[in-house]
N, CA, C and O atoms as a printed pandas DataFrame, in Angstrom:
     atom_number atom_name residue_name chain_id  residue_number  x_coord  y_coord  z_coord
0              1         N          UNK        A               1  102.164  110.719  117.842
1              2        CA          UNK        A               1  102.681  110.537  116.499
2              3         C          UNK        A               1  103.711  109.417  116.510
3              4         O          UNK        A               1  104.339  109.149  117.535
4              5         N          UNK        A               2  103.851  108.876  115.557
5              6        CA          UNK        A               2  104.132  107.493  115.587
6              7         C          UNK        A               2  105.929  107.834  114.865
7              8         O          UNK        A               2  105.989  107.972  113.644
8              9         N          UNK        A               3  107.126  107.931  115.610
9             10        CA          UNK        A               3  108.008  108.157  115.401
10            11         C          UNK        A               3  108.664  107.379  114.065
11            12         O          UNK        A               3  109.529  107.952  113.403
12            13         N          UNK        A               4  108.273  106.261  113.774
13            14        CA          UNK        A               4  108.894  105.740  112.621
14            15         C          UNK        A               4  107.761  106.068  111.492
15            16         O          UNK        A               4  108.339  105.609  110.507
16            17         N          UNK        A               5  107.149  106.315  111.252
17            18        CA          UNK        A               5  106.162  106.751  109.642
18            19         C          UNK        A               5  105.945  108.168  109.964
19            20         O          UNK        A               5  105.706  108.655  111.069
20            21         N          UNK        A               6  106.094  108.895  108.555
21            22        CA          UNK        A               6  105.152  109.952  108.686
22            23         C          UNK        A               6  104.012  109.715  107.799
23            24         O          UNK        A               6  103.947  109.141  106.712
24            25         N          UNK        A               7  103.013  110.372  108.617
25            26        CA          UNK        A               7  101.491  110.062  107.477
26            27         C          UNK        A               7  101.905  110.883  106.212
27            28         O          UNK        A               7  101.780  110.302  105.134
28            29         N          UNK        A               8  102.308  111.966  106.213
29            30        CA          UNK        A               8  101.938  113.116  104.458
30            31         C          UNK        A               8  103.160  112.189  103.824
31            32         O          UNK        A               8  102.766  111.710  102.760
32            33         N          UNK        A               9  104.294  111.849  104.084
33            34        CA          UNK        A               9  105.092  111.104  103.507
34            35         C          UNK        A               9  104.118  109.910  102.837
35            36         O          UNK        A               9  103.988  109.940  101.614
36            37         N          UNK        A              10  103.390  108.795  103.645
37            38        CA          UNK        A              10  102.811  107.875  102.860
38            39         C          UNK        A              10  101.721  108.340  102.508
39            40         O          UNK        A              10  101.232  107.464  101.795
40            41         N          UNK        A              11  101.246  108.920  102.548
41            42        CA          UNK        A              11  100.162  109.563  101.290
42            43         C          UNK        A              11  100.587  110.423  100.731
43            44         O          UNK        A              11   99.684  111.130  100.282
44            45         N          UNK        A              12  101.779  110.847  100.446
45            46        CA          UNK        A              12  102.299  111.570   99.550
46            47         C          UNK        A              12  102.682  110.510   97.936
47            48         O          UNK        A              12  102.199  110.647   96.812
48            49         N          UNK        A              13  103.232  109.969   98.204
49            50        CA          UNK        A              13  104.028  108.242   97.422
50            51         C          UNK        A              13  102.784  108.012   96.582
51            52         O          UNK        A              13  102.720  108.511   95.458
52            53         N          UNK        A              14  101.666  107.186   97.138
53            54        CA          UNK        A              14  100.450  106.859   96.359
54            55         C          UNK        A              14   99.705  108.271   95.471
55            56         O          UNK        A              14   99.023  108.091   94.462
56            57         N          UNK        A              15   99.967  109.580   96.023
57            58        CA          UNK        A              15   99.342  110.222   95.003
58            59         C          UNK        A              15  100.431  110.574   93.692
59            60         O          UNK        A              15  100.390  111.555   92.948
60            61         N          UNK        A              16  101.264  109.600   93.681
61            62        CA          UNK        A              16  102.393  110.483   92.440
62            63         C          UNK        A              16  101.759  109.949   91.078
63            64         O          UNK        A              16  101.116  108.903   91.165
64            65         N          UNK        A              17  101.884  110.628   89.679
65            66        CA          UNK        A              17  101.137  110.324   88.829
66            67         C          UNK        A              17  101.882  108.803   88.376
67            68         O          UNK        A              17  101.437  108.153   87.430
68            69         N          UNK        A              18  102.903  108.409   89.076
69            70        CA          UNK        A              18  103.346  106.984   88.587
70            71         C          UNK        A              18  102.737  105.958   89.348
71            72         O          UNK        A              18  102.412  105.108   88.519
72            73         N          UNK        A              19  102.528  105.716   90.061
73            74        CA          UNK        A              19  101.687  104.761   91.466
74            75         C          UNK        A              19  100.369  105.134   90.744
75            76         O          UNK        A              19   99.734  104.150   90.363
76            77         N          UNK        A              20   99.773  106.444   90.450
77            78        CA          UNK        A              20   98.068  106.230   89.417
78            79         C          UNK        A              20   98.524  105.139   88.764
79            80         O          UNK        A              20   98.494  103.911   88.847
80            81         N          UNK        A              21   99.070  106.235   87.906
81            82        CA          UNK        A              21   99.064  104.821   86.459
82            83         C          UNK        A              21   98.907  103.623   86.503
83            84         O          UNK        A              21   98.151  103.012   85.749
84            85         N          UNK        A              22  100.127  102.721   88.077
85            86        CA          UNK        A              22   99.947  101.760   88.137
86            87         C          UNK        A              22   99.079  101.342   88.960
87            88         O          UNK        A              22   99.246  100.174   89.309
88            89         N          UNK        A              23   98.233  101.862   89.383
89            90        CA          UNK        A              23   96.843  101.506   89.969
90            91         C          UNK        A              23   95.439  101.649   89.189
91            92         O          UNK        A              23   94.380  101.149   89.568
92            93         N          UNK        A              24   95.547  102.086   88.536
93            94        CA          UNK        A              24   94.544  102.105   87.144
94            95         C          UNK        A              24   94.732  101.268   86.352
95            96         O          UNK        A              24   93.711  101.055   85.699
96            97         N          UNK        A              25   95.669  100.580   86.034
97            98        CA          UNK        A              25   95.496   99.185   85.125
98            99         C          UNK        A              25   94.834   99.418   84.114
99           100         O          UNK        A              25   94.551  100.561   83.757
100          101         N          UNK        A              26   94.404   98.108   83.349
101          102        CA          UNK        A              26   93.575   98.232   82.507
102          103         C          UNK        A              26   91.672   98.125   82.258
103          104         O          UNK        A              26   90.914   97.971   81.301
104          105         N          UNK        A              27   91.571   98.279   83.475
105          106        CA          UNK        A              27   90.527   98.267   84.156
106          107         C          UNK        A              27   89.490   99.547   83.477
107          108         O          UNK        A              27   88.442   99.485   82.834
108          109         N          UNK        A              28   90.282  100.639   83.931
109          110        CA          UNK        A              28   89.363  102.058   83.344
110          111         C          UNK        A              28   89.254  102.801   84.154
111          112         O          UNK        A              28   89.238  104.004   83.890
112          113         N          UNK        A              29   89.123  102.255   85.637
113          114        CA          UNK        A              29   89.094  102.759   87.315
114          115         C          UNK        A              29   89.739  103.850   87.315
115          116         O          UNK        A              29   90.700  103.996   86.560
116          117         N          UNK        A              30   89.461  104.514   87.894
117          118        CA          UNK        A              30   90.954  105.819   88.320
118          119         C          UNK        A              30   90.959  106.063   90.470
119          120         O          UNK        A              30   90.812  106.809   91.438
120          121         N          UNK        A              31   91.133  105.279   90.163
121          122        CA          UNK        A              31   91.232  104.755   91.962
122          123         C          UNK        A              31   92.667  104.777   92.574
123          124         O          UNK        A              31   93.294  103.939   91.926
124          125         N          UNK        A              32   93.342  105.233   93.344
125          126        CA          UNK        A              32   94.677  104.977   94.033
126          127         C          UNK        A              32   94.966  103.823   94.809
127          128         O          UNK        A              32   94.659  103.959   95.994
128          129         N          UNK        A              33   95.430  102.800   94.522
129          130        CA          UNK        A              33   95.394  101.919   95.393
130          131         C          UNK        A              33   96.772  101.908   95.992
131          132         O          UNK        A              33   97.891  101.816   95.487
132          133         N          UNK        A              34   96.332  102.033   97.256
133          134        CA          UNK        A              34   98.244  102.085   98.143
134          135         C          UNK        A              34   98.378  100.941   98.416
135          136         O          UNK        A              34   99.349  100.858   99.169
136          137         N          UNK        A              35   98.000  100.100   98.253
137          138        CA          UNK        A              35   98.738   98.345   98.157
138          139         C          UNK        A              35   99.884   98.276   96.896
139          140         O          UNK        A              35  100.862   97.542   96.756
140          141         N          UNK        A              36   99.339   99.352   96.047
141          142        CA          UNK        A              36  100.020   98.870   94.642
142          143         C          UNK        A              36  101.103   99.994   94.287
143          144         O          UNK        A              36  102.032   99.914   93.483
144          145         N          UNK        A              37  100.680  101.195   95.209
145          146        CA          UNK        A              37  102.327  101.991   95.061
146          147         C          UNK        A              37  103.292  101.848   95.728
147          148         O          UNK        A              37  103.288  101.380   96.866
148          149         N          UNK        A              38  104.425  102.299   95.007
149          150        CA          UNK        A              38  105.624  102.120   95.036
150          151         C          UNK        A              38  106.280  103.053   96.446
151          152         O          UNK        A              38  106.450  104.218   96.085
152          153         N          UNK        A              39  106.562  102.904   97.485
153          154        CA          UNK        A              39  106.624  104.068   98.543
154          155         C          UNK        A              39  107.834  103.084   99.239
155          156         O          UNK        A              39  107.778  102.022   99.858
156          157         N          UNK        A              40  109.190  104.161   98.736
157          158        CA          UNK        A              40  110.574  104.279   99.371
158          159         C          UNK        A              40  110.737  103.710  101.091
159          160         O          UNK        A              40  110.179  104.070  102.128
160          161         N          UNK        A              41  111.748  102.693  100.798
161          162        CA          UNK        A              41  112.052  102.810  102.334
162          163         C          UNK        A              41  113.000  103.673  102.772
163          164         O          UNK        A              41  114.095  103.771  102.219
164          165         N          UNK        A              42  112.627  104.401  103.855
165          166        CA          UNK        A              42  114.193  105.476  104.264
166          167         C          UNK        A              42  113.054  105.994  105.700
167          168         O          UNK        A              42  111.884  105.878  106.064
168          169         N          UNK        A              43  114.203  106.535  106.075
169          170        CA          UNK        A              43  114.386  106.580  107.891
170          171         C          UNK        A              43  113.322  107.861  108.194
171          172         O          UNK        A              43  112.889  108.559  107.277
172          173         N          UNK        A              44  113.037  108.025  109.331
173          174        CA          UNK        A              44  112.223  109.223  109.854
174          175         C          UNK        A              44  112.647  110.628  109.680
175          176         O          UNK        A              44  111.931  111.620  109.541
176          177         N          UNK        A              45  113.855  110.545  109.711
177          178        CA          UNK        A              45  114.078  112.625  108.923
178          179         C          UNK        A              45  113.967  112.608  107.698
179          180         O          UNK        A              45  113.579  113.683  107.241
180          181         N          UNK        A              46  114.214  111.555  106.724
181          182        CA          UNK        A              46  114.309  111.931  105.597
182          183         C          UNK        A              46  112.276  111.505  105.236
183          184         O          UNK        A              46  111.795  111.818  104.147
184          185         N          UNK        A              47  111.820  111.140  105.809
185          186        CA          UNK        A              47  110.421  110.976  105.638
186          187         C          UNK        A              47  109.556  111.945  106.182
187          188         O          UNK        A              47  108.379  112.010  105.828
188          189         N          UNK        A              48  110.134  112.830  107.158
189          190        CA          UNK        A              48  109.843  114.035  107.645
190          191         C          UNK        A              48  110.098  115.104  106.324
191          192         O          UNK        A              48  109.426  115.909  105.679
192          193         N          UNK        A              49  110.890  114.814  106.333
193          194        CA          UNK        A              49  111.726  115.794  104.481
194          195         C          UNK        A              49  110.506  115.480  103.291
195          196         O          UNK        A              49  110.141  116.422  102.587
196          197         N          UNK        A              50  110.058  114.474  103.153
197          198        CA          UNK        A              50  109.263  114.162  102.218
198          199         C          UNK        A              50  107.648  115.040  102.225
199          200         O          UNK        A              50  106.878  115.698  101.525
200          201         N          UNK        A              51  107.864  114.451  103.612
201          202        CA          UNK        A              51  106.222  114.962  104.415
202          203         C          UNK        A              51  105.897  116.592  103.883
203          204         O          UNK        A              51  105.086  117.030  103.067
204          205         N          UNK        A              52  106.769  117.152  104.615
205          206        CA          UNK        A              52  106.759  118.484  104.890
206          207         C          UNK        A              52  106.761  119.176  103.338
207          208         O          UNK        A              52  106.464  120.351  103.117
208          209         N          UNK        A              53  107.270  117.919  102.046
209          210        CA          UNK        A              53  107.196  118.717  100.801
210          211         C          UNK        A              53  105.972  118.323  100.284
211          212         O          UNK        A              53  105.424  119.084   99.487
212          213         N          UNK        A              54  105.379  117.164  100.619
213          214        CA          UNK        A              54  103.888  116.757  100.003
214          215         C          UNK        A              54  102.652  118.095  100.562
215          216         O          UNK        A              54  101.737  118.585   99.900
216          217         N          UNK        A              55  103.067  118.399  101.992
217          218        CA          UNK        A              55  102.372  119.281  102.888
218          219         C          UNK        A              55  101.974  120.611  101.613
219          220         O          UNK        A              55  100.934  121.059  101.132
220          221         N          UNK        A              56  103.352  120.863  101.454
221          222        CA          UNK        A              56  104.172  122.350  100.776
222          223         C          UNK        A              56  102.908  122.353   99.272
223          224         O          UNK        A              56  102.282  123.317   98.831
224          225         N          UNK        A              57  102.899  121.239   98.907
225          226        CA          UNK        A              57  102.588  121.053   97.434
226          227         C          UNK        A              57  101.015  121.345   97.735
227          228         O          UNK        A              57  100.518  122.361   97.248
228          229         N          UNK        A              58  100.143  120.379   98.615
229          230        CA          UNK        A              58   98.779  120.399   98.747
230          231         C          UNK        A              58   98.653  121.731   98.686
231          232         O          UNK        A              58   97.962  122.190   97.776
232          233         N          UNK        A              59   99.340  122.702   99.714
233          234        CA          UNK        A              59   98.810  124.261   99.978
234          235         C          UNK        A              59   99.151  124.536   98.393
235          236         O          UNK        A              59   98.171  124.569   97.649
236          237         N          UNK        A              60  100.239  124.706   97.901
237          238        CA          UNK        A              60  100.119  125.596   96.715
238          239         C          UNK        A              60   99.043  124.911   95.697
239          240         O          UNK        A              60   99.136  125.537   94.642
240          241         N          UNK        A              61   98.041  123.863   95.573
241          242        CA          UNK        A              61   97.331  123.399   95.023
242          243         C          UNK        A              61   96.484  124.209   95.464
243          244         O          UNK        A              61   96.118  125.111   94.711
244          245         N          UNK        A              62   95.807  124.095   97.117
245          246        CA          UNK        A              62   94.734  124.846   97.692
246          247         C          UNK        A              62   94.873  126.230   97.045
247          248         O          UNK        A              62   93.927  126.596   96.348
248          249         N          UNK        A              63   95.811  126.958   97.166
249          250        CA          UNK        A              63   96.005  128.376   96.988
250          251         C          UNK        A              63   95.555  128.614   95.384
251          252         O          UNK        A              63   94.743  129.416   94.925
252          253         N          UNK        A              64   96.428  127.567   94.678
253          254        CA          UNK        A              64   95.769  128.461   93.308
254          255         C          UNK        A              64   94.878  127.996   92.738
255          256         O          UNK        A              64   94.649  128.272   91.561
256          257         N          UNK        A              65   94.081  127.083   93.520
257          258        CA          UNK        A              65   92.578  126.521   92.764
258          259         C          UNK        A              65   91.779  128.076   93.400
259          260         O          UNK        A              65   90.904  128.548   92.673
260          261         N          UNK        A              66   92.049  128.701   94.516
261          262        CA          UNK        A              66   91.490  129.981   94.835
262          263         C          UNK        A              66   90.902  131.141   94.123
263          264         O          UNK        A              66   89.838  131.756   94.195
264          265         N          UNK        A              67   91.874  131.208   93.480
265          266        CA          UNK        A              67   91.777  132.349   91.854
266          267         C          UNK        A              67   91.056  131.438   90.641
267          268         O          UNK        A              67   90.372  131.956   89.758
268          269         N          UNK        A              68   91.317  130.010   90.739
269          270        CA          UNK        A              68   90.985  129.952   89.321
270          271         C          UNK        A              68   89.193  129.665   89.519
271          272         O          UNK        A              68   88.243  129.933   88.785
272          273         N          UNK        A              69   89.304  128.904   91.063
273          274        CA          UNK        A              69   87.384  128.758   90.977
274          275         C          UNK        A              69   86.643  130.151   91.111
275          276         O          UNK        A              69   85.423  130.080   91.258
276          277         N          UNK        A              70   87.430  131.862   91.068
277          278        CA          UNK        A              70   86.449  132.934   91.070
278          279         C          UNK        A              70   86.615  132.898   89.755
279          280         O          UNK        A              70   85.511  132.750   89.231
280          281         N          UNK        A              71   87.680  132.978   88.776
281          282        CA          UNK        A              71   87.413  133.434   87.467
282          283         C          UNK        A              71   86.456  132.558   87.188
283          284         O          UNK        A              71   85.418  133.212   87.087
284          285         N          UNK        A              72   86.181  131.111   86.958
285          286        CA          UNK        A              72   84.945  130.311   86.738
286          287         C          UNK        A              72   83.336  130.978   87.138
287          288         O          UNK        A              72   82.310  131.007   86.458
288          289         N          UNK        A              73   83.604  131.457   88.465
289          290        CA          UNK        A              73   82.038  131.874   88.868
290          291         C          UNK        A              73   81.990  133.515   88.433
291          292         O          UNK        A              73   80.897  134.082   88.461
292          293         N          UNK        A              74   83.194  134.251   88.035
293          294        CA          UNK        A              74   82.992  135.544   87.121
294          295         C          UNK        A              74   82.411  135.339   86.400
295          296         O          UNK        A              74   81.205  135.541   86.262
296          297         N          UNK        A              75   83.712  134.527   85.263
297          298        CA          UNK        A              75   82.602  133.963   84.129
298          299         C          UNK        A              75   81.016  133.390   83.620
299          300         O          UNK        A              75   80.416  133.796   82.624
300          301         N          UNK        A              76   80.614  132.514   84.432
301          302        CA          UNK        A              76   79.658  132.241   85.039
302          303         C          UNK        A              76   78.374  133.527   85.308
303          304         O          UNK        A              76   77.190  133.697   85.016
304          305         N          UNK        A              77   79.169  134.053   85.845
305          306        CA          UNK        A              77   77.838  135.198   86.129
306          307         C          UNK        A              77   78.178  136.368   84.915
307          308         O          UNK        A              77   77.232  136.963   84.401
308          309         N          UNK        A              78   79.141  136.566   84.625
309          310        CA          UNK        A              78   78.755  137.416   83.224
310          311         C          UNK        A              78   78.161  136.858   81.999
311          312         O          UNK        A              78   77.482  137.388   81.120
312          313         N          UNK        A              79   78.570  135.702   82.156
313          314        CA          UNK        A              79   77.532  134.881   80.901
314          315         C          UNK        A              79   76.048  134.968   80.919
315          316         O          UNK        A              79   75.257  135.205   80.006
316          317         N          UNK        A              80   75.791  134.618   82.679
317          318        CA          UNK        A              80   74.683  135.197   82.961
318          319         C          UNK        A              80   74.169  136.139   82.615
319          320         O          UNK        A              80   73.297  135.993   81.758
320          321         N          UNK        A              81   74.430  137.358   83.057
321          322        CA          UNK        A              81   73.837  139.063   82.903
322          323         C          UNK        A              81   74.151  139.090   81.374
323          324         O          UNK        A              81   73.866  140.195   80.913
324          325         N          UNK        A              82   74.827  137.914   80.103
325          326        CA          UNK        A              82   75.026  138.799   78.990
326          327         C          UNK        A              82   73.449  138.210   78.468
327          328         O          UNK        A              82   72.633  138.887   77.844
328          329         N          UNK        A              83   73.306  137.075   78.810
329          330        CA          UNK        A              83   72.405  136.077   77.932
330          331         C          UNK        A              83   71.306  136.780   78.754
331          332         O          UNK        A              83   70.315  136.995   78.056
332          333         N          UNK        A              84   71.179  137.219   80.077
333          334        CA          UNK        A              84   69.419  137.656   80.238
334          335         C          UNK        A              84   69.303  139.272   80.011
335          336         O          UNK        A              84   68.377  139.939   80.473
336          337         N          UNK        A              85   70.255  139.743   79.323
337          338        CA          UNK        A              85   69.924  141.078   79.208
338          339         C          UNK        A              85   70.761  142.298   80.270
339          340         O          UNK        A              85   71.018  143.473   80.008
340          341         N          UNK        A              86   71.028  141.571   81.425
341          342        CA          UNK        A              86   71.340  142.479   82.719
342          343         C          UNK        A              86   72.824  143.725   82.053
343          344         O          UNK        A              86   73.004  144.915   82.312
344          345         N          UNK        A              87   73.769  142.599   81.002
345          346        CA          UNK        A              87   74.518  143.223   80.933
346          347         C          UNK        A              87   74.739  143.608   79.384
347          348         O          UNK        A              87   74.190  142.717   78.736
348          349         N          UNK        A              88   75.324  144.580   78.499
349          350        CA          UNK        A              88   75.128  144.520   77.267
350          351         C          UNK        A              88   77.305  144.634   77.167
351          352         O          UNK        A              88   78.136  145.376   77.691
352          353         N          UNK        A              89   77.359  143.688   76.399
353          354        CA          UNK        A              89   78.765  144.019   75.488
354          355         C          UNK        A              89   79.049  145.257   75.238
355          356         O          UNK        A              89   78.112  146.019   75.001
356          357         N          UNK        A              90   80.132  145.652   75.233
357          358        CA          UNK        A              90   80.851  147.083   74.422
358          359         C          UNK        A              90   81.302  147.213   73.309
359          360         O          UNK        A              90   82.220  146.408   73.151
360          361         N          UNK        A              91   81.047  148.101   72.040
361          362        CA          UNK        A              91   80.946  148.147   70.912
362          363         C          UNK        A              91   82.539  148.088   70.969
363          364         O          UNK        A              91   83.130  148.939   71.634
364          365         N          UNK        A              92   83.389  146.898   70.146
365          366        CA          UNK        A              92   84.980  146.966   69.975
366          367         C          UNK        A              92   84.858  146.452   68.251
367          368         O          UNK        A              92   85.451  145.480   67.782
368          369         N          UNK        A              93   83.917  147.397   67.477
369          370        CA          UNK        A              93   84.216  147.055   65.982
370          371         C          UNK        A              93   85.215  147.807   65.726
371          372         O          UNK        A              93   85.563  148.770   66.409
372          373         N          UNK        A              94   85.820  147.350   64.565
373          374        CA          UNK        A              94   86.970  148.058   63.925
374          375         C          UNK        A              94   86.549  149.613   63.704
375          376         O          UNK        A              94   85.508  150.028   63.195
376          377         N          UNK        A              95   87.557  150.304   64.185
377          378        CA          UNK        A              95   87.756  151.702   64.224
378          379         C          UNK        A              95   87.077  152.070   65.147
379          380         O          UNK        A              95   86.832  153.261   64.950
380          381         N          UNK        A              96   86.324  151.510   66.654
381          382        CA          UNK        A              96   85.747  152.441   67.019
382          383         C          UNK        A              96   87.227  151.970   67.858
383          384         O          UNK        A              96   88.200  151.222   67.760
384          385         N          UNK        A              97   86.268  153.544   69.198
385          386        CA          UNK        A              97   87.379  154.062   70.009
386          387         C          UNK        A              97   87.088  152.680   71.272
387          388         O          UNK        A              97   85.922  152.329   71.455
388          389         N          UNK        A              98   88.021  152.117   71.921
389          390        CA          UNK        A              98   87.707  150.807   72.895
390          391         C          UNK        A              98   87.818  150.666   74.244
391          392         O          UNK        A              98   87.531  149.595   74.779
């Protein structure tokens, strides 16, 4: 490991939604270009400090795309079983019991 850079530090910098912006131009692209972001100079602990919070962020991304891609394939499959029959709705008209 290369004592003066940390890698999640510089790929942390290029994914911020300000470095998009300015790498998308007026083009239409939605491409990251790390030539064109903006990425702080400062020393190896405090780029270690950075690292370790870009790290922090990816997992809590990983973690709660977890829950939200089963509710999608719940959904998904109850839409299924409603539209071929497998499953039937529950009567929730006014006044009944629910």
């Amino acid at each position: 490991m290369d004592e003066r850079l940390d890698g999640d530090f510089l790929r942390g910098f290029p994914a911020a939604p300000a470095n998009a912006l300015r790498a998308a131009g007026t083009g239409g692209t939605h491409r990251t270009d790390a030539r064109a972001a903006r990425v702080p100079q400062m020393g190896p602990a405090d780029q270690r400090r950075y690292g370790a919070a870009f790290r922090a962020l990816e997992e809590f991304e990983r973690r709660a795309e977890e829950p939200a891609a089963l509710a999608r394939k719940t959904t998904e499959l109850t839409r299924e079983g409603l539209t071929s029959g497998a499953l039937v709705p529950e009567d929730h008209a006014p006044g009944s019991e629910g």
